[in-house]
C-alpha positions, 0 to 999 in steps of 0.5 A, a space after each residue: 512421475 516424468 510418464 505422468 506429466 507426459 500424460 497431462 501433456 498429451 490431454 493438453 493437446 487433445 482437448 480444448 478445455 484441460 487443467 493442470 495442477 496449480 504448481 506446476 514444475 516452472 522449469 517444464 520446457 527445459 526438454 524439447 517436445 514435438 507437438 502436434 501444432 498449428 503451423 499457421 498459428 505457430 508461425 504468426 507467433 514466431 515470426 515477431 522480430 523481437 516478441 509480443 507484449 500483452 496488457 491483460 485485464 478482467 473488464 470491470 474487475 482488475 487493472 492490466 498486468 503486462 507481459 513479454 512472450 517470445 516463442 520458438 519453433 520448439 514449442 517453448 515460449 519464455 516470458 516476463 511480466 511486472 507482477 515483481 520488481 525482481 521477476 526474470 524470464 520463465 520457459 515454459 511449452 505453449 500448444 496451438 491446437 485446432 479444435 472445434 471452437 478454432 485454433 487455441 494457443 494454451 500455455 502449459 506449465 508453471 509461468 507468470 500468466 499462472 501465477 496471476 491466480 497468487 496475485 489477484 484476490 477474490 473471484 478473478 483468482 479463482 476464475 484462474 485457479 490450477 488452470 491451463 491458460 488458453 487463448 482462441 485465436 481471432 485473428 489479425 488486426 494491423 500487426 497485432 494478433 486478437 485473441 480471446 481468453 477461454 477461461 473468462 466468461 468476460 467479452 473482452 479481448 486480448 492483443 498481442 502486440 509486437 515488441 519493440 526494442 525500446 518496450 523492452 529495455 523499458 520493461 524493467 520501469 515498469 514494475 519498478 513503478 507499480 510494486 510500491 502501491 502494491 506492497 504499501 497500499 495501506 499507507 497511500 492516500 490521494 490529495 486533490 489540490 486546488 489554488 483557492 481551496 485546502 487539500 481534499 485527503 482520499 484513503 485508498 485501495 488498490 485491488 488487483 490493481 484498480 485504484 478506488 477512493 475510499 467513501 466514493 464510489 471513484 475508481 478506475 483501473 491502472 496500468 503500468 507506464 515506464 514513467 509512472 501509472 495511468 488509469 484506464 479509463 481516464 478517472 475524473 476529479 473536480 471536472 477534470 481528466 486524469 489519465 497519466 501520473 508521473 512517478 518521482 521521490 523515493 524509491 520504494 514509496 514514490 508519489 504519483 501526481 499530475 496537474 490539469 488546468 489547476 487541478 493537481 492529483 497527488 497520490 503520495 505515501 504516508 506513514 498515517 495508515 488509513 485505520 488511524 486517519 479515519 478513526 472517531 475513537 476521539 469521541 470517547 474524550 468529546 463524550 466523557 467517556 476517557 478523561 485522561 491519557 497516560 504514557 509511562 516509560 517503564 511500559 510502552 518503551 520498547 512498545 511499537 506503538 512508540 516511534 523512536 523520534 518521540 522517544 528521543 525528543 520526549 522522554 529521553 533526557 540522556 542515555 541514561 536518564 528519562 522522563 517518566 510519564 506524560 500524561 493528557 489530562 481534559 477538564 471541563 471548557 475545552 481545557 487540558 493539562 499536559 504534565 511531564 514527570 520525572 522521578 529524582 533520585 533523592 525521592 521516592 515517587 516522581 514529581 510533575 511539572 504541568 504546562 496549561 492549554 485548550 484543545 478542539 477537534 476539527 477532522 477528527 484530530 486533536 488541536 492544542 493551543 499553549 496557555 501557561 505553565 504550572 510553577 512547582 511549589 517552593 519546596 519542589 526538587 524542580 526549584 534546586 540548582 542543580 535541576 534547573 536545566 532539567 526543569 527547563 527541558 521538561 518546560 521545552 519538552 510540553 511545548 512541542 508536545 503541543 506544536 506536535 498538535 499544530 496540524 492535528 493529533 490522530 487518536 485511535 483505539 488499538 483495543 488492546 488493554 493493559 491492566 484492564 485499560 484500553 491502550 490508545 495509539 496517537 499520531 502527529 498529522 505535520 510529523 507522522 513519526 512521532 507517534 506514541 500510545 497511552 492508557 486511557 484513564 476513564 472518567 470518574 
């Protein structure tokens, strides 16, 4: 195995062009080799004080990841990057060799430029895939060293820049800053706001790190800054140019937001993903396909399309005892009935309270307005005594149910059935962790 590697090793060297496999051993570089260098090269990459950072990016296809290189004399180069928030120093072996296209700095062994063909998605990853990393030198500019990578077909070229002390202790941010959107695409959006006009919502992706706006074709590339993001180029929205966004809130779902003459960008987290805030599933209700939705406790208590904080607050009665089922029931002008059930212990099916109201549907949620509450009979259990508190809390628990609307119900399909019925998923837009499912009853 060990004469094998050495093998890889010495083609490295001999040719321009090499690969090798995609799994390298990470810790090659631990022994010491003497390569046959490049000496100038050599020396321009060791004589930094403190190292070189380097932004790399595919033109027109990736945003920037960035690393920290610092090489030695003994053809080790150890190196950090912000493709994670937890990432420590690789030490790998580089080579600078003298071939026919000029001289060619190649790194060999498993390091982070490697592991950009895990990250990134698509034809960049494959571009990159089980390849020695090779960059032809171009020679200096001011104090950074021009480089161009043989393994892109792309013009572009890449500097290193040298390193200073303050780049370094910032290193760290910027992952920090950068990993959230990564690892919780899904449930950011971007807000435009203005001060004369309602907020305009963006569902996003984020792409080998380009920021694109869902339903547009807006997008720009993003790089990693130790205050938060910027975009490269500049993106702009409503006239205006944003270049930098800075980071603040929570720490593994941040916002991102900016102001320019009036105009604030905010990319924000949400807990609605984007399926559910662009779904049209509530046109089975406008089309008379669906006339009523029912959420029964016994089947969607332990269901992870029901949210802890709508349990608690609207069918937990104590720790014993619950409601039943709620269910939405739409008739004919705009009319719906919410009715909240309850089985008494003397009885042997459960008995209903109804609480009347209109509904519409504007951006595709669902809006309810209170109108009266349906009285039980006189011989109805609600009418005891002894359940007066209970029938109050069913009357309290129908009215939130509508001021959970006040800002919109987001109504989805999950396409997944029970009993041979759809199973429908809705989401409070004011209080996205409330959130509940419910089989869909079709109209007769």
């Amino acid at each position: 195995m060990k004469k094998s590697l050495k093998n890889t090793v010495l083609l490295a060297l001999a040719m321009s062009l090499t690969f090798c496999a995609k799994n390298d051993n990470p810790t090659a570089g631990d022994d010491p080799i003497t390569p046959v260098q490049n000496s100038a090269l050599m020396k321009e990459l060791t004589t930094a004080q403190n190292g070189w950072k380097l932004s790399y990016a595919v033109d027109g296809v990736t945003g920037h990841y960035q690393f920290l290189l610092k090489f030695t004399a003994e053809g080790k180069v150890s190196m950090l990057s912000d493709l994670s928030a937890t990432a420590t120093p690789t030490t790998t072996r580089y080579t600078t060799q003298e071939t026919k296209e000029g001289r060619v700095l190649s790194f060999v062994g498993q390091n982070y430029l490697h592991q950009l063909a895990d990250v990134l998605q698509g034809d960049p990853a494959k571009d990159l895939s089980g390849k020695v990393y090779q960059f032809l030198y171009l020679g200096k500019e001011g104090n950074k060293l021009k480089f161009k990578n043989l393994l892109s077909n792309q013009p572009s070229q890449l500097y290193f820049e040298p390193l200073t002390a303050t780049d370094e202790a910032q290193f760290p941010n910027l992952a920090h800053n950068i990993v959230p959107l990564t690892e919780h695409t899904s449930h950011y959006f971007l807000k435009v706001s203005t001060a004369t006009a309602s907020p305009t919502l963006y569902p996003i992706t984020f792409t080998n790190r380009v920021l694109a706006l869902q339903g547009t074709t807006v997008k720009a590339p993003v790089k990693a800054t130790s205050n938060g993001i910027a975009l490269v180029p500049p993106l702009t929205i409503e006239g205006k140019s944003f270049s930098d966004l800075t980071r603040s809130g929570s720490t593994e779902t941040p916002t991102y937001s900016a102001t320019v003459e009036g105009i604030t960008v905010e990319l924000y987290y949400s807990l609605i993903s984007p399926d559910v805030f662009n779904a049209n599933d509530y046109l089975a209700i406008v089309n008379d396909e669906v006339s009523a939705f029912v959420h029964l406790e016994s089947s969607f208590k332990n269901s992870a399309y029901t949210s802890k904080p709508f349990h608690d607050n609207f069918l937990a009665i104590d720790s014993e005892k619950t409601f039943n089922s709620i269910t939405l029931r739409f008739k004919a002008g705009n009319k719906v009935d919410l009715v909240i059930g309850y089985k008494f212990p003397d009885k042997s099916s459960a008995e209903a309270i109804t609480a009347n109201a209109t509904y519409e549907f504007k951006d595709k949620k669902l809006y309810m307005t209170f109108q009266s509450f349906k009285h039980p009979l006189a011989s109805s259990s609600w009418l005891k005594p002894e359940n007066r508190a209970l029938l109050d809390l069913a009357f309290e628990r129908l009215e939130n149910l509508i001021a959970l609307s006040s800002e919109g119900l987001y109504i989805k399909n999950t396409g997944e059935k029970q009993n041979d019925r759809f199973i429908y998923f809705f989401q409070s837009h004011s209080k996205p962790t409330f959130y509940f499912p419910a089989y869909a009853l079709k109209k007769l």
